[in-house]
N, C-alpha and C positions, 0 to 999 in steps of 0.2 A: 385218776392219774393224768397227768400234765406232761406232756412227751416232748421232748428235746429234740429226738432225733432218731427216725427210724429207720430200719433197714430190710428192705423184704427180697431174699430171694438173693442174693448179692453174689454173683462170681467173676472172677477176674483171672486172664491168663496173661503169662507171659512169654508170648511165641506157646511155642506145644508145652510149657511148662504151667499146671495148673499152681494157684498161688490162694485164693480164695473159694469155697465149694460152699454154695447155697446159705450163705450165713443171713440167717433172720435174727433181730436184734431190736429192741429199744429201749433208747435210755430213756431214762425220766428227767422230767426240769428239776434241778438243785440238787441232782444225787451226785454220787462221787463215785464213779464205778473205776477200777484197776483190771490191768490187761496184761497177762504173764503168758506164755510160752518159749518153745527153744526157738534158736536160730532159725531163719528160713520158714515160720510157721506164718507170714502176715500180718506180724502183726504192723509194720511200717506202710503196707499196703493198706490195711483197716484206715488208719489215720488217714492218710492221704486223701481214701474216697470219700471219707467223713467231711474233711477241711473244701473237699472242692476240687483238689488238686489234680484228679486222674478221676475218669469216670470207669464203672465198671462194665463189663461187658454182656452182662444183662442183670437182671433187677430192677429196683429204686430206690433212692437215695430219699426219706422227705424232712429237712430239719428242720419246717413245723415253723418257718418265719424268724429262727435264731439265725444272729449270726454266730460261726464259727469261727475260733483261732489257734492256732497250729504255734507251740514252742517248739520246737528242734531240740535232739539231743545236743546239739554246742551252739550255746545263744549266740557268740561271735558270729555264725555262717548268718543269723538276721540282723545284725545291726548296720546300718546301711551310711550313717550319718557319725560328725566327730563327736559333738556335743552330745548329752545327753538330753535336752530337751529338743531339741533340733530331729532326735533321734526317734521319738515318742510323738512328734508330731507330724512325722513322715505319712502315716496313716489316716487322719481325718485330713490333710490336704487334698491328699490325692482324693478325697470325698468332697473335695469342694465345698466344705465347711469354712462359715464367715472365722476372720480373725478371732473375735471374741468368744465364739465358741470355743477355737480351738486351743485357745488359754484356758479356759475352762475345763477343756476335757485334759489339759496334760496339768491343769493341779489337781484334780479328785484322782488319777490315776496314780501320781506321785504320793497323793496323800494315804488312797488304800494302802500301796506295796511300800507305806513308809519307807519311800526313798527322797523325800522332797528335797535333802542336802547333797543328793546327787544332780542335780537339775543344771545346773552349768560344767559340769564333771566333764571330763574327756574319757569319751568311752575304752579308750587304749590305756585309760590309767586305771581302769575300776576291776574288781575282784571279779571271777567268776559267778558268786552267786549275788554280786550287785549286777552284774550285766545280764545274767535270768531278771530279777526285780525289773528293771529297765525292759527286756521283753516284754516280761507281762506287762508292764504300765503300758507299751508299747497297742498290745490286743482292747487293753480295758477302754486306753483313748479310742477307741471307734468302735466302743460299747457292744464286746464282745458277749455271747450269753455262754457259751458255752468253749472250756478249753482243751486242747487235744494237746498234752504232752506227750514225746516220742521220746523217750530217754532221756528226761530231764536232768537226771544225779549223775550220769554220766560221766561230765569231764568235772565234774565237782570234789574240791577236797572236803574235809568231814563236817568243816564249821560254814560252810558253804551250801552244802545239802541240807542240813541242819536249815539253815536258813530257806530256802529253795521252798522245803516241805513245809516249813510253818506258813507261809504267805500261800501257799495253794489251799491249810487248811482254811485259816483265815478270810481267801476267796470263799471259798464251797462254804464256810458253815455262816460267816459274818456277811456277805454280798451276793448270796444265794447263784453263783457261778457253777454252773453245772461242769464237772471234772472229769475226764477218761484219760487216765495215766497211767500209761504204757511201762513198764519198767521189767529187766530179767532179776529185780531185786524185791522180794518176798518185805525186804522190812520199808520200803517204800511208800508199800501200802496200808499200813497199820491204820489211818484215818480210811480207809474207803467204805464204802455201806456194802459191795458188790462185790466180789474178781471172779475174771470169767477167764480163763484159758483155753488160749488158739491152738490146735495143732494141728499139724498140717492143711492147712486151710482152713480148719472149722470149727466151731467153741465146742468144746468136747465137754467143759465141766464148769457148773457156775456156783459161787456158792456166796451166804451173805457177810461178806468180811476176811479178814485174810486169816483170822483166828479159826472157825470153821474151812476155810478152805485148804489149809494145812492140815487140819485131822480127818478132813475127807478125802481129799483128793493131788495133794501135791508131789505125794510119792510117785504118782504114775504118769509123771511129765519128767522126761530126758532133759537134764540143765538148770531144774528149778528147785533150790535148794532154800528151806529156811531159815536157819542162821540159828545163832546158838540162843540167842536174845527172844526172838519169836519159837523157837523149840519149847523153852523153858513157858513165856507166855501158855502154848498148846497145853503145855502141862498142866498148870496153873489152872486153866480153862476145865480140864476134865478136874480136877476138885474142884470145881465150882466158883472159883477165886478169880476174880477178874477186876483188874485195877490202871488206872494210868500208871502208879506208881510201882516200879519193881519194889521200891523198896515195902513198900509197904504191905506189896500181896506177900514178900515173903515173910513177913510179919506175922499175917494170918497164918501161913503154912507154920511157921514154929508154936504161934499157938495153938492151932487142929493137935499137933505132935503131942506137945507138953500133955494137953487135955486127954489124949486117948492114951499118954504112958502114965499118968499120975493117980 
């Protein structure tokens, strides 16, 4: 196993308020792990120590030579620049990267998050989940390995998340981008391999996918509700039925039916 990013031992306080308790962790390179809990359980804190941003107050942090990048739940608070390529190459300057590199890294990043007809865009006129797209091209130019989304779908309307979530899967399965996306929304993480929820400072329950982790353990988190769409999935799951397509697991369920009434 090929580790991204480990964590041993990891606590953090805030004044006398503990926030973090002893969280030992590792992710793997190109997995896609999901991160649910209620309010106040860390999980914004997790991210931060991951990305760099705040050290803990004991443990270690080792991310193994990746580097890391951090989306925000409202990609507006990172876009720093008007333009949109101006905006994406805010990044490898400050690396002091030659000109021609830096054209370089803001077409391959345009061209992953297929935004390339955003490239002279004003970023005051572009959609919510065109200005996620432009974040992430944002991380990819200064050849990010792995990404820490904090409430990505957030301030997204539904054709917008929609969008948001294909291009994350697209990183992780097509660019081998390793993923931890934070979300209090269960159908967020339908693509993840992992979800591990935090409570009260500490990963209390991990399980492989969010299909499993709704039939094991999501009843016994305050906040974290499935949704009617991943319910029915859950269901689906215990007869054996498992599909990209609703429509067509429920296909099979009418035939199971038919066959065992006829």
């Amino acid at each position: 196993m090929t580790k991204a990013v480990t964590l041993q031992n990891i606590s953090l306080a805030y004044g006398d308020r503990p926030v973090l308790k002893n969280i030992d962790l590792i992710i793997k390179k190109g997995a896609y792990y999901g991160v649910v809990g209620p309010n106040g359980s860390g999980k914004t804190t997790l991210a931060y120590l991951m990305a760099g941003i705040i050290t803990p107050d004991s443990g270690s942090i080792d991310t193994h030579g990746n580097r890391i990048g951090l989306v925000l739940a409202n990609p507006e608070n990172q876009i720093v620049s008007l333009v949109v390529e101006e905006d994406i190459a805010f990044g490898p300057e400050n690396m002091n990267l030659p000109a021609p590199e830096i054209r370089r890294r803001i077409d391959r990043a345009l061209a992953i998050t297929r935004s390339t007809e955003l490239r002279l865009a004003l970023t005051s006129a572009i959609s919510g989940g065109q200005m996620a797209k432009v974040v992430f091209a944002g991380q990819l130019a200064m050849d990010t390995d792995v990404l820490i989304l904090d409430e990505g779908t957030a301030m997204l309307d539904p054709e917008s998340r929609d969008m948001f979530l294909s291009t994350v899967r697209e990183l992780n399965h097509a660019h081998d981008k390793t993923v931890i996306h934070i979300s209090h929304r269960l159908d967020d993480l339908l693509a993840a391999d992992t979800v591990l929820a935090l409570v009260s400072g500490r990963i209390e329950h991990e399980a492989p996918g969010v299909i499993a982790f709704i039939r094991t353990c999501s009843s016994a988190i305050p906040g974290i509700e499935p949704g009617a769409q991943l319910s029915y999935r859950s269901f689906l799951a215990g007869l054996g039925i498992e599909s990209a397509s609703l429509e067509e697991a429920t296909r099979r369920v009418a035939d199971k039916l038919l066959k065992r009434d006829s």
